[in-house]
C-alpha positions as CSV (number, residue, x, y, z in Angstrom):
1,X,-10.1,-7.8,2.5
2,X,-13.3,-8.2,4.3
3,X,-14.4,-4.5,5.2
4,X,-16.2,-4.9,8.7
5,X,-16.7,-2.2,11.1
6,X,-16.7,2.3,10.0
7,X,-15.3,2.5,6.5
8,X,-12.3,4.4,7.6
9,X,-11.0,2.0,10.3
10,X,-11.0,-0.8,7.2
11,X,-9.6,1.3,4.4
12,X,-7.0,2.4,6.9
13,X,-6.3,-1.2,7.4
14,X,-6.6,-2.0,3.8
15,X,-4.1,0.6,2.6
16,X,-1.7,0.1,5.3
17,X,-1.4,-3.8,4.7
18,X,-1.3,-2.8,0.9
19,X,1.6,-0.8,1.2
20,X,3.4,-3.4,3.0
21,X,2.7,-6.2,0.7
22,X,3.9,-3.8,-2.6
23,X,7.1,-2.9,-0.5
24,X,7.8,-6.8,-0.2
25,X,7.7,-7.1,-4.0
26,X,8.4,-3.7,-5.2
27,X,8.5,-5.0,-8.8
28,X,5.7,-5.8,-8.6
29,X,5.1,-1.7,-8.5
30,X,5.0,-1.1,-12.3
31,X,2.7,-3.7,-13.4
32,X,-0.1,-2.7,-10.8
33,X,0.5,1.2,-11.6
34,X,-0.4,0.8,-14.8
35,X,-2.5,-1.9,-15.1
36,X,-6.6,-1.9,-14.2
37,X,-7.9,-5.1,-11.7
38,X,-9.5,-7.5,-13.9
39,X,-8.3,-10.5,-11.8
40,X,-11.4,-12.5,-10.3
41,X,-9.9,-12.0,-7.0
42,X,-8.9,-8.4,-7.6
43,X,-13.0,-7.9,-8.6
44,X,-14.0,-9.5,-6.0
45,X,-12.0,-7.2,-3.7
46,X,-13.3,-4.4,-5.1
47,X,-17.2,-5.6,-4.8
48,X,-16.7,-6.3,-1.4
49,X,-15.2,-3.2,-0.2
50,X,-17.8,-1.3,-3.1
51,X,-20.4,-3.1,-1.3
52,X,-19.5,-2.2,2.1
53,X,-19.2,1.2,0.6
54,X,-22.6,1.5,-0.6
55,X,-24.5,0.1,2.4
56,X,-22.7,2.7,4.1
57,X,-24.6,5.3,1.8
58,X,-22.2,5.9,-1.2
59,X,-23.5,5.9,-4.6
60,X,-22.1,3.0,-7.0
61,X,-19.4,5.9,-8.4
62,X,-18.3,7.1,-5.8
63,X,-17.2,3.6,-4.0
64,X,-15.3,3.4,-6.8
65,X,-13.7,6.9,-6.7
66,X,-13.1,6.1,-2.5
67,X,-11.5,2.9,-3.8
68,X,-9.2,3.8,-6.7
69,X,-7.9,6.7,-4.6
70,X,-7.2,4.0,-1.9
71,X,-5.1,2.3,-3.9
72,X,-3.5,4.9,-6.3
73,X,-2.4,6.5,-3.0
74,X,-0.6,3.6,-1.9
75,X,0.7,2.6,-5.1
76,X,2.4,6.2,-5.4
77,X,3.5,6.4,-1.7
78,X,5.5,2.9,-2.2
79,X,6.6,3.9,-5.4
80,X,8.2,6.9,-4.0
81,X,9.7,4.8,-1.0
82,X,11.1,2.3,-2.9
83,X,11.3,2.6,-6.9
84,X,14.1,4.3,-8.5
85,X,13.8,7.3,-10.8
86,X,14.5,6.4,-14.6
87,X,17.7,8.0,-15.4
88,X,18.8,8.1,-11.6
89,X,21.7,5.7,-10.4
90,X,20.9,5.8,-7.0
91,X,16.9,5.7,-5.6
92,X,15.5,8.7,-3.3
93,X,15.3,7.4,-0.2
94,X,12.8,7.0,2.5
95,X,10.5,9.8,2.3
96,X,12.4,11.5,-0.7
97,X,15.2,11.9,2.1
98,X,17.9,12.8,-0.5
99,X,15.4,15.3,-2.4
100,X,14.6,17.4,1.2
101,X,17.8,17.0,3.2
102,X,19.2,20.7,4.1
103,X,16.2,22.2,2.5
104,X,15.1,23.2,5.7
105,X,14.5,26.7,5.2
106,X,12.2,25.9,2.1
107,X,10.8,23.4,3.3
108,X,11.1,22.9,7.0
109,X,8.5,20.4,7.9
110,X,9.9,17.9,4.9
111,X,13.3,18.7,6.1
112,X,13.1,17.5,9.6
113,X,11.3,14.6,8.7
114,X,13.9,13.6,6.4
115,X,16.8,14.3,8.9
C-alpha cells in the first residue's frame, strides 16, 4: 500500500483490495485473525499508512486505532463471506444469506438483500 491522496479514498482502496486478496486464500483467514503483523513487510505497511495518517493530523494511537479497525473489519467481513461456522456442515452464504432468508418481517433490509 502506498496511501497517496485523502485518507478515506486510500483506506477505501486498501480495504477493498484486502478483502479480495483474503477471499482468494480464505485459509489464510484464521492465521491473520488471530495473529498480530510482525512481518517486516506487514510493519512496513502499517508505518506507511501510520505515517500518512499522522501527517494528516492523527495522533500516533489513533493511526493505529484507524488501521486495526481497517483491517479487523475486513478480516470479519470475509470471514463471514467465506468461512464456515465450527460445528456447521454447510457455510452461511453470501451475506449470511441462509441466516436472513424469509426473515423479512424482522429483518427486512437484511432480508431483501439476501433474496
Amino acid at each position: 500500500m502506498h496511501p497517496e491522496g485523502p485518507w478515506p479514498a486510500w483506506a477505501r482502496d486498501f480495504a477493498v483490495s484486502f478483502r479480495s486478496a483474503l477471499l482468494a486464500h480464505p485459509a489464510l483467514l484464521p492465521l491473520l485473525a488471530t495473529r498480530p503483523v510482525t512481518t517486516p513487510g506487514g510493519l512496513r505497511t502499517v508505518e506507511r499508512a501510520a505515517r500518512a495518517l499522522t501527517d494528516e493530523g492523527f495522533t500516533p494511537t489513533e493511526a493505529l486505532h484507524v488501521i486495526t479497525t481497517i483491517g479487523t473489519f475486513a478480516i470479519g467481513q470475509v470471514l463471514a463471506e467465506a468461512g464456515s461456522t465450527p460445528g456447521h456442515s454447510a457455510p452461511a452464504g453470501p451475506a449470511g444469506e441462509t441466516r436472513v432468508a424469509g426473515r423479512g418481517q424482522q429483518a427486512p433490509c437484511a432480508a431483501a438483500k439476501a433474496g
